[in-house]
C-alpha positions in Angstrom: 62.9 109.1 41.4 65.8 111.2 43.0 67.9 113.7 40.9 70.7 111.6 40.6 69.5 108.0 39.1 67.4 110.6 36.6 71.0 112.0 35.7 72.5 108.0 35.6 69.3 106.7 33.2 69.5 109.8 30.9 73.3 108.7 30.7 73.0 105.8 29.9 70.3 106.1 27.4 71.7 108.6 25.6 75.4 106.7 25.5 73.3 103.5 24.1 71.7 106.2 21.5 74.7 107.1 20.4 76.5 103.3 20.8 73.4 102.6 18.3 74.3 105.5 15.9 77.9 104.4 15.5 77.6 100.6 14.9 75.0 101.0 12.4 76.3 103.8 10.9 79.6 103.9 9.8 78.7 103.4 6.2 75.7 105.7 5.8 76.5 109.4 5.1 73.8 112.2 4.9 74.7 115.0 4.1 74.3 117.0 6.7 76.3 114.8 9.1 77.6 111.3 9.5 75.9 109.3 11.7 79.0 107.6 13.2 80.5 110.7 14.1 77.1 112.2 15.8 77.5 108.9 17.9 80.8 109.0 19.4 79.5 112.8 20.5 76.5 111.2 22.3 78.4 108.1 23.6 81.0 110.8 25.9 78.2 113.3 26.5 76.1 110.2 28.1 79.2 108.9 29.6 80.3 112.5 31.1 76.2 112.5 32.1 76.5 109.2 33.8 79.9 110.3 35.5 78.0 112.5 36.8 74.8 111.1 38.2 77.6 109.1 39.7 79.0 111.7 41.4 75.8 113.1 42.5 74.6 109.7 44.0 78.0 109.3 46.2 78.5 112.5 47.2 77.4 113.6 51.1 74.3 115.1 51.6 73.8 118.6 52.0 73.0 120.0 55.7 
């Protein structure tokens, strides 16, 4: 598996992860954290991740 669609699954599993977190969690609260809130973190760093693998797929290759 190349570099880049290993950088576009993580993304995306980690945005579902944290899509998961902050449907289902909006009305828990531990105390620690809130589940919701951890969720929109992980849905933009999976997004920014899956920008990325993205970028890393179209880019040209390197000589």
């Amino acid at each position: 598996m190349t570099s880049a669609r290993k950088t576009l699954i993580t993304g995306l599993v980690t945005f579902a992860a944290g899509l998961a977190l902050w449907l289902w969690g909006l009305d828990v609260e531990i105390v620690i954290f809130t589940p919701s809130k951890v969720g929109v973190v992980l849905m933009v760093v999976g997004g920014l991740e899956f920008l990325y693998g993205v970028f890393k797929a179209v880019r040209p290759a390197e000589r």
